[in-house]
C-alpha positions, 0 to 999 in steps of 0.5 A: 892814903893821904889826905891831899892824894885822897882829895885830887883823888876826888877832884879828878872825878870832877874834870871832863874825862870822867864818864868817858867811854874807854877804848874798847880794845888796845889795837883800835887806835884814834888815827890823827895827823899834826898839822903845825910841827913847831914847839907846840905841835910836837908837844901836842903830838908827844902827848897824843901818844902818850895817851895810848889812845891814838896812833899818828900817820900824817904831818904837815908843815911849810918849813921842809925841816920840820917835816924831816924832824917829824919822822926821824921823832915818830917814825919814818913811815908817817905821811908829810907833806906841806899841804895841810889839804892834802892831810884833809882828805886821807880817808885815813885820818880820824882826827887833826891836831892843828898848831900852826900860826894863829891867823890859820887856825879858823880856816884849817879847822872849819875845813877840818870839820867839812872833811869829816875830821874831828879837830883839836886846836890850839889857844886862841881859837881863832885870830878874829872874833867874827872868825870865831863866831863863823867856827862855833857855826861850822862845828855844831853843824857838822857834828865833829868834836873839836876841842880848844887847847888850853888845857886848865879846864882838864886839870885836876888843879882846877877842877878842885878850885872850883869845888873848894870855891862852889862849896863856899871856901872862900865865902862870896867872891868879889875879886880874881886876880891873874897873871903870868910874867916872864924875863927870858928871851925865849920867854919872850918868843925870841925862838931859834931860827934854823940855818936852813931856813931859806926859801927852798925848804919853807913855802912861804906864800903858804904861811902867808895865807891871807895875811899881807903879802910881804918878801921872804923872811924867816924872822917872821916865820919862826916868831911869828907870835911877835907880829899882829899879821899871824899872832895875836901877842900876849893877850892871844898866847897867854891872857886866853889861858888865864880866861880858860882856867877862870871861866871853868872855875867860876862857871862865867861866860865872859865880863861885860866890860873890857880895858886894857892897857900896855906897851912894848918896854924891852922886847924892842925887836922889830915886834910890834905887840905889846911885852907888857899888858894889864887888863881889867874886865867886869863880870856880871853875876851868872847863877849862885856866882856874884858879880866880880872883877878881874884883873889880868898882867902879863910882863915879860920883863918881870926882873923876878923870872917866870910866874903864873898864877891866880887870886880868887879874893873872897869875903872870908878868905883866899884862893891860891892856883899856882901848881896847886891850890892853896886857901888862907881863911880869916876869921870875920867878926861876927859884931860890926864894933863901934866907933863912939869916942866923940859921943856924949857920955849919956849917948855912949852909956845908952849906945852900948847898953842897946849894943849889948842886947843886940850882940851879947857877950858869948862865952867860948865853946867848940861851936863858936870856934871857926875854922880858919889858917891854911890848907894846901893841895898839891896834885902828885908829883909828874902830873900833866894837865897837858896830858889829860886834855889831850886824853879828855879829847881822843875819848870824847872822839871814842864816845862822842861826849861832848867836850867842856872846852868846845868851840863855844868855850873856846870863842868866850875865852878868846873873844875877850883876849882879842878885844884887850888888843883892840882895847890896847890898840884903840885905846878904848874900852869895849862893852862885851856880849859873851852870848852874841859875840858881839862888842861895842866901844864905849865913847 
């Protein structure tokens, strides 16, 4: 076995899945429904399946297309509809994947919960933060599982990041350092739009929901991530993936402090969210973790294509996460070194005589030698952290364990994304309360 196979080996016993009950019998499947059949939907149900866990009987969607698509992918004999209340109150569905625009994803998963459903629903938990709080309410009365889908905090990726950090690899952390960039049209959300789109085949007051009432428009329907009325732009879609992985790998809740900073520089489409964010976040110390900073960038004009990735900046080295984990260790000098040009020869001669009886010359041995260069560790070559979420999910529901990416994770990943638009927006910095939810402008 080689050593990086043995290591996430290892390191898969750390992440949420372990402990889990398995499914006592391949016949008793977890019956789930989608609600939201766009791209992340259908992956999210592609994955549902794969997990051998479930099996799927409904769908819902506004736009009648997706709904046809949805049977001719997973079977003719799945229950549509473009009512997603409808899909609630089937008595036989267990469990709902919700991945519809991000300005209903708090109202469908409280009723979600009411209905007596467990609820997998997509980064960013909610579109608001006082949503957020009234959610994370709504799910620890009602005794459902719900998990929030950013799926870092499943990876096996990570979940060795935070052993080699918790274990000193690094020594004390002061920095994180994260980013996810883009250059395409797709990537940035510029998505196709069907040619039957029209108003016959999508309920468009249905998407509106309790968004601003506006004509029918498909633009706004299939990129709807490009308008601040149903999305929540770069900060929602991607800066709270990059707060999911830290947190889980740091053990923090949230910074105390919150600015950013951005605009819209390419993407000059009609959206009216920035392509281009930096934020800068303070994260006050929490346990063994010491207070650090991190800062966050997300371009989607970055001429060098797609990138995503971290930097955990330490005192004795370097934390890589991109597709694996990497550390770079440097050696520390062990003696401060002097600076005693400018001394007298008398002071300099009594400098270094006190010098060398505080840090005598050490003559050199295998224990005084350090470990330092490079090691690298790469999960197995197909690896899904995708998957395993969504498998973290359908065993919880079989065990009820209880999730790591709860709605309580789920609001103090997305609380500070949200205020990095309104920090953007306002052009202020906030102050960050990630046990009360609660923020407040500074100045």
């Amino acid at each position: 076995m080689s050593s990086s196979r043995r290591n996430f080996l290892q390191a898969a016993a750390l992440t949420p899945a372990a402990g889990l009950s398995q499914v006592a019998s391949p016949n008793d499947k977890i019956r789930f429904a989608t609600i939201g059949m766009g791209g992340m939907g259908t992956g999210d149900t592609e994955s549902a399946l794969q997990t051998g866990l479930t099996e799927m009987v409904g769908v819902a969607d506004i736009y009648q297309g997706r709904l046809d698509r949805a049977k001719e992918r997973f079977g003719n004999h799945l229950y549509a509809t473009r009512d997603y209340r409808q899909v609630l109150a089937r008595k036989d569905i267990d469990a709902v994947i919700i991945a519809t625009p991000d300005h209903w994803h708090a109202r469908i998963a409280t009723e979600a919960l009411a209905a007596g459903k467990d609820v997998y629903v997509e980064k960013p938990m909610v579109q608001k933060v006082e949503e957020g709080i009234a959610l994370v309410a709504a799910a620890k009365a009602s005794g459902r599982i719900l998990q929030v889908g950013s799926q870092r905090v499943s990876s096996v990726v990570y979940a060795k990041a935070k052993e080699l950090l918790e274990s000193g690899a690094i020594g004390e952390l002061n920095l994180v350092e994260a980013w996810w960039d883009r250059n395409s049209a797709i990537g940035a959300w510029q998505y196709s739009i069907p040619p039957d789109a029209t108003p016959a085949n999508i309920d468009w007051d249905q998407f509106l929901g309790a968004a601003p009432k506006r004509p029918f428009d498909p633009m706004r329907l299939f990129r709807w991530r490009n308008y601040q009325d149903y999305g929540t732009g770069v900060a929602g879609d991607l800066f709270v993936h990059l707060f999911s992985g830290m947190h889980f790998i740091t053990g923090a809740q949230g910074p105390s402090r919150v600015y950013a900073t951005g605009g819209l520089r390419y993407w000059k489409d009609g959206r009216d969210v920035p392509d281009v964010m930096l934020g800068m976040y303070d994260y006050p110390s929490r346990g063994k973790m010491p207070a650090f900073n991190l800062a966050l960038r997300v371009n989607f004009v970055n001429g060098a294509g797609e990138t995503s990735g971290f930097r955990f900046v330490g005192s004795e080295g370097i934390l890589t996460v991109d597709g694996g984990v990497t550390v770079n260790r440097v050696t520390r000098e062990t003696e401060p070194g002097y600076t005693i040009g400018t001394f007298t020869t008398k002071v300099q001669a009594e400098f270094l005589r006190t010098y060398g009886e505080k840090y005598p010359p050490l003559r050199p041995s295998m224990d005084s030698m350090r470990p330092t260069g490079q090691e690298v560790f790469r999960p197995e070559r197909g690896y899904s952290d995708h998957l395993d979420h969504h498998r973290n999910f359908f065993q919880a529901v079989k065990s009820r364990k209880p999730v790591v990416e709860d709605a309580r994770f789920g609001l103090q990943a997305a609380g500070p994304a949200l205020l990095s638009n309104r920090s953007v927006f306002e052009k202020k910095a906030f102050t960050w309360d990630a046990e009360t939810f609660t923020a407040r402008a500074i100045g």
